[in-house]
C-alpha positions as CSV (number, residue, x, y, z in Angstrom):
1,X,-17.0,-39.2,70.1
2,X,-17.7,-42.0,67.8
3,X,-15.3,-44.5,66.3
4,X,-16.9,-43.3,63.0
5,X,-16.1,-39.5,63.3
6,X,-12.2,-40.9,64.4
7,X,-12.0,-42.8,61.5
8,X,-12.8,-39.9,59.2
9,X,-10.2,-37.9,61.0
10,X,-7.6,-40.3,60.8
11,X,-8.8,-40.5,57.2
12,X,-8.6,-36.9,56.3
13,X,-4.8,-36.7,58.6
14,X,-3.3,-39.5,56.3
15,X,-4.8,-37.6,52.9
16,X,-2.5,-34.4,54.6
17,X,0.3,-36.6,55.2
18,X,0.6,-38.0,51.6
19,X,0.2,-34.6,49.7
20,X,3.0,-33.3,52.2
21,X,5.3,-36.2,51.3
22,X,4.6,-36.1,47.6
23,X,3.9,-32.0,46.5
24,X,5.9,-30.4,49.5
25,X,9.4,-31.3,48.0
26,X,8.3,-30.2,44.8
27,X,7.2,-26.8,45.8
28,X,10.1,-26.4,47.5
29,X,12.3,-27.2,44.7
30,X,9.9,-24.8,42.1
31,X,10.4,-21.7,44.5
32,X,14.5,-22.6,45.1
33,X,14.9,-22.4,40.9
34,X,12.5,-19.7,40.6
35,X,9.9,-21.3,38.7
36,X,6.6,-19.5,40.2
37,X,8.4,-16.3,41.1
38,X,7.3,-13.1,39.1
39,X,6.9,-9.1,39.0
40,X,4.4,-7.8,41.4
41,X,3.7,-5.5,38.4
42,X,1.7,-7.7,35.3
43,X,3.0,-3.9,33.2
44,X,6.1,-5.6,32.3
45,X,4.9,-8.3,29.8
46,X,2.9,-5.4,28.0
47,X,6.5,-3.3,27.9
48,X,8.1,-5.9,26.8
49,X,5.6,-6.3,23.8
50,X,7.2,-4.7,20.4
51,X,3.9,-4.7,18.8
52,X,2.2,-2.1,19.7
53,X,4.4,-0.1,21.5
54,X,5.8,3.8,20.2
55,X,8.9,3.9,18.2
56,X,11.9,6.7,18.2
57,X,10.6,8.4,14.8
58,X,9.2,12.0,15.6
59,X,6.5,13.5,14.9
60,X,5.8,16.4,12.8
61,X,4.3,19.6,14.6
62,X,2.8,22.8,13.7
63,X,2.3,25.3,17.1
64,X,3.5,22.0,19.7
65,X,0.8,19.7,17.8
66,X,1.3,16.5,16.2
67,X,0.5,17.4,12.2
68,X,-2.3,15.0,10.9
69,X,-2.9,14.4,7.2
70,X,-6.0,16.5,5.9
71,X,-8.8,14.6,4.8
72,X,-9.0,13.9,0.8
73,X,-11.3,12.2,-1.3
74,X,-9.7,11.3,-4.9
75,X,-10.2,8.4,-7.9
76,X,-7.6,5.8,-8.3
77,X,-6.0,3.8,-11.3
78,X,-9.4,1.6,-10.8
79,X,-12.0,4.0,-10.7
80,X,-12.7,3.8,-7.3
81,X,-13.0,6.8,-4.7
82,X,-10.2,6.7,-2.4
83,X,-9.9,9.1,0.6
84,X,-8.0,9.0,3.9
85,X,-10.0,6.8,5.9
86,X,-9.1,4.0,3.8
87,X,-5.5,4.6,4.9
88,X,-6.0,4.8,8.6
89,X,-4.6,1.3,10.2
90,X,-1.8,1.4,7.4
91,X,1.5,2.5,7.1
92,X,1.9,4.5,3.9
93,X,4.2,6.9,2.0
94,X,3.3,9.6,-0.2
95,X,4.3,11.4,-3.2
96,X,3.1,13.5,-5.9
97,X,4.1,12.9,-9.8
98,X,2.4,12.9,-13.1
99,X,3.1,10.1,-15.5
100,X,4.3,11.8,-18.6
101,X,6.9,13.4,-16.1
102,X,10.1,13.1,-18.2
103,X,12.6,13.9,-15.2
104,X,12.1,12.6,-11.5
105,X,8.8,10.5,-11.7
106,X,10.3,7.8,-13.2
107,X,13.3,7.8,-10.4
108,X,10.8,8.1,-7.8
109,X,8.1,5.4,-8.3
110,X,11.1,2.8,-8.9
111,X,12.3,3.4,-5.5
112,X,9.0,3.3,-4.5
113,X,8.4,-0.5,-6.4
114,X,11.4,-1.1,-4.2
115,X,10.1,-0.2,-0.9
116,X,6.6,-2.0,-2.4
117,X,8.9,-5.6,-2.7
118,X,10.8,-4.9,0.4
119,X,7.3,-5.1,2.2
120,X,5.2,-7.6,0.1
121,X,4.3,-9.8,2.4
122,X,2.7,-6.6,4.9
123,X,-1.3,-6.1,4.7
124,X,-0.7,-2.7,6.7
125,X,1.9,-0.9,4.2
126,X,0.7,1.3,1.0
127,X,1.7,4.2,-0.9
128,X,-0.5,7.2,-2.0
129,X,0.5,8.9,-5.3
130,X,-1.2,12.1,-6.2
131,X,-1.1,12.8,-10.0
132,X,-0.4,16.7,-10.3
133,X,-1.7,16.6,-14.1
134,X,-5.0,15.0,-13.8
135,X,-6.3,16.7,-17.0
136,X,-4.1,13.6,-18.5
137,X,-4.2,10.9,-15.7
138,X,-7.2,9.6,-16.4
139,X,-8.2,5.8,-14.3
140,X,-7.5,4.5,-17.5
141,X,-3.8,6.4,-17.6
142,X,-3.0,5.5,-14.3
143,X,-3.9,2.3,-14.4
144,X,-1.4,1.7,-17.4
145,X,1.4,3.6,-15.7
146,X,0.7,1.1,-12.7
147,X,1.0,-2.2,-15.2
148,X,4.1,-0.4,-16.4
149,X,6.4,-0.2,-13.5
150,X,5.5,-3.3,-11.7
151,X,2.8,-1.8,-9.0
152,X,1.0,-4.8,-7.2
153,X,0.6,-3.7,-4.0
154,X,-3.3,-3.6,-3.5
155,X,-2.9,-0.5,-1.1
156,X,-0.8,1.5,-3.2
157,X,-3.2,3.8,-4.7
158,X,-2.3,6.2,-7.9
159,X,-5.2,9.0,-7.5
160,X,-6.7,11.7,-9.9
161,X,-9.5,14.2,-9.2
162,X,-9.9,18.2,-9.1
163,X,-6.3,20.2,-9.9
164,X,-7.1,22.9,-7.0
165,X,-7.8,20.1,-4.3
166,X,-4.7,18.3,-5.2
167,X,-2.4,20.8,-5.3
168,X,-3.5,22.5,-2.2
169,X,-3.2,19.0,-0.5
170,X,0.4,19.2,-1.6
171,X,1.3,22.5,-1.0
172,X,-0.8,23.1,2.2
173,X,-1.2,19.9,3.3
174,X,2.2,18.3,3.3
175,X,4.3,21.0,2.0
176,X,5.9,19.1,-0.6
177,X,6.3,21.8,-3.2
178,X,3.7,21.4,-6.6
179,X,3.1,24.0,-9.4
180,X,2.4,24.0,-13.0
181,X,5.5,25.6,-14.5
182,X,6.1,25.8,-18.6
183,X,9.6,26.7,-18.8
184,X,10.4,23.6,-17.2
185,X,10.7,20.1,-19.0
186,X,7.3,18.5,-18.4
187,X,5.4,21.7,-17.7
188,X,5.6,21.2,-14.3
189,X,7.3,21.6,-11.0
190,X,7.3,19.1,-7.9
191,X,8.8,17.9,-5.1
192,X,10.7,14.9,-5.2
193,X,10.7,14.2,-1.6
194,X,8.5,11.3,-0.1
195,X,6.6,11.8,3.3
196,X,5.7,8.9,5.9
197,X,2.6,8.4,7.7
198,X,1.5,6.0,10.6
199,X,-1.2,4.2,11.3
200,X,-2.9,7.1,12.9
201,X,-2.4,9.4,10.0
202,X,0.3,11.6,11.5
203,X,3.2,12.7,9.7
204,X,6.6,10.6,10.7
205,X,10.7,10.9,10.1
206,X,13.6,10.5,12.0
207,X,15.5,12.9,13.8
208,X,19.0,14.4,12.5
209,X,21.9,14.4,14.4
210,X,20.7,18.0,16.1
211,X,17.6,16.3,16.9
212,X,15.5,18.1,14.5
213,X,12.8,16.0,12.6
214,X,13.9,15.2,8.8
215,X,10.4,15.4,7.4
216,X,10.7,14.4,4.7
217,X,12.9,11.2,2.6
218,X,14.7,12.1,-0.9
219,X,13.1,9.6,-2.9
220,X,15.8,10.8,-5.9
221,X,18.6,8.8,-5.3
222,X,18.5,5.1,-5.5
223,X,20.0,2.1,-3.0
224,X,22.2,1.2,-5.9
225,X,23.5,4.4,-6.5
226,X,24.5,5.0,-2.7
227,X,25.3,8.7,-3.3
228,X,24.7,11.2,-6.5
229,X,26.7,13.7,-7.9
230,X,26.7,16.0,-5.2
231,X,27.6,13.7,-2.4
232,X,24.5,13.4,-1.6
233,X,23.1,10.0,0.4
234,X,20.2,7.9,-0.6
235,X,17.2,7.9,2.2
236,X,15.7,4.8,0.4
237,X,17.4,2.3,3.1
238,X,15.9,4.9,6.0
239,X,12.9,5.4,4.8
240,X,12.7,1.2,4.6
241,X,13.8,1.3,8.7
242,X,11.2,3.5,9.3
243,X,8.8,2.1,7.7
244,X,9.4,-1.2,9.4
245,X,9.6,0.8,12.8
246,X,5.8,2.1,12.0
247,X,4.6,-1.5,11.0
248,X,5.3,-2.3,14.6
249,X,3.1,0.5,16.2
């Protein structure tokens, strides 16, 4: 063997001998405070991940199915056609009014400006009002009604189009209760519930305390008020917890 070959492994031995001295100790001191150790399972740090994952809130079924919104295609306060695709990535709620409603409207969409405040600074959250008189809520009407209680979200969409297709969306759809009635105040009857729907389109509540799905949030009573005259609690600081509980799907 040649003094040149030794040289090279005496070379490459010394080049061992430092890293040993110098990195060993480290290593050593990394693995003793746990520093490098993990999980054989990478699962845990998408588990651990709020966003994205499935909340508690139930969903609403009809025959052991999830119940998806029906598709709808309606004109909003400015004039352009809105239907449920446009929703789909969004977190919304949903009512139907009519804006010369002299009764609950006016109750309802300023718990709804409310919940629009609460989540002003959320690109995913909207509301979808459904004018039951649309012989009278015109763009133009809506549009007015909108100035007038303080609606800014961009997503919150006040829509008008054919009675039969709105009501049967109501009815049918959601079953929140809609008919034109003369011998009440208003001329007509409604619901005054709100419902909630995820990103995926699928109808949303908590459970009660029998594990039963609410369905639907009373959207009559405000946070101020706390209770009405029937005892009754406000849903308006649910529905916000849910709402918040969706944004994180």
């Amino acid at each position: 063997m040649s003094k040149k070959a030794n040289y090279s492994y005496v070379g490459i031995a010394f080049i061992i001998l430092v890293f040993g001295i110098i990195f060993i100790p480290k290593i050593i001191n990394r693995i003793t405070n746990g520093d490098i150790t993990r999980d054989e399972s990478r699962s845990e740090n998408v588990s651990n991940n709020t966003k994205g994952t499935k909340s508690d809130l139930a969903y609403l079924t009809i025959g052991d199915e999830p119940k998806k919104i029906p598709a709808f295609s309606f004109t909003d306060q400015n004039g352009n056609t809105i239907t449920n695709e446009d929703y789909l990535g969004k977190v919304y709620v949903i009512e139907f009014f009519f804006t010369t409603c002299p009764t609950i409207c006016p109750i309802m969409n300023r718990n709804l400006v409310n919940v629009q405040d609460h989540f002003k600074d959320f690109k995913d959250f909207g509301v979808a009002s459904f004018t039951i008189n649309p012989e009278v809520d015109t763009p133009e009407v809506l549009k007015a009604y909108a100035e007038a209680y303080g609606i800014t979200n961009p997503n919150w969409h006040l829509m008008t189009g054919e009675e039969e297709a709105i009501y049967k969306l109501a009815n049918e759809g959601f079953n929140l209760y809609t008919a034109k009635d003369e011998t009440v105040e208003g001329g007509f009857e409604h619901s005054g519930n709100f419902a909630l729907i995820d990103k995926e389109g699928y109808i949303r509540s908590r459970r009660d305390n029998f594990g039963n799905p609410l369905i639907f949030y009373n959207g009559l009573i405000s946070e101020s008020e706390g209770v009405d005259d029937d005892g009754i609690p406000q849903e308006i600081t649910i529905l916000k917890e849910d709402i918040a509980k969706l944004l994180k799907e």
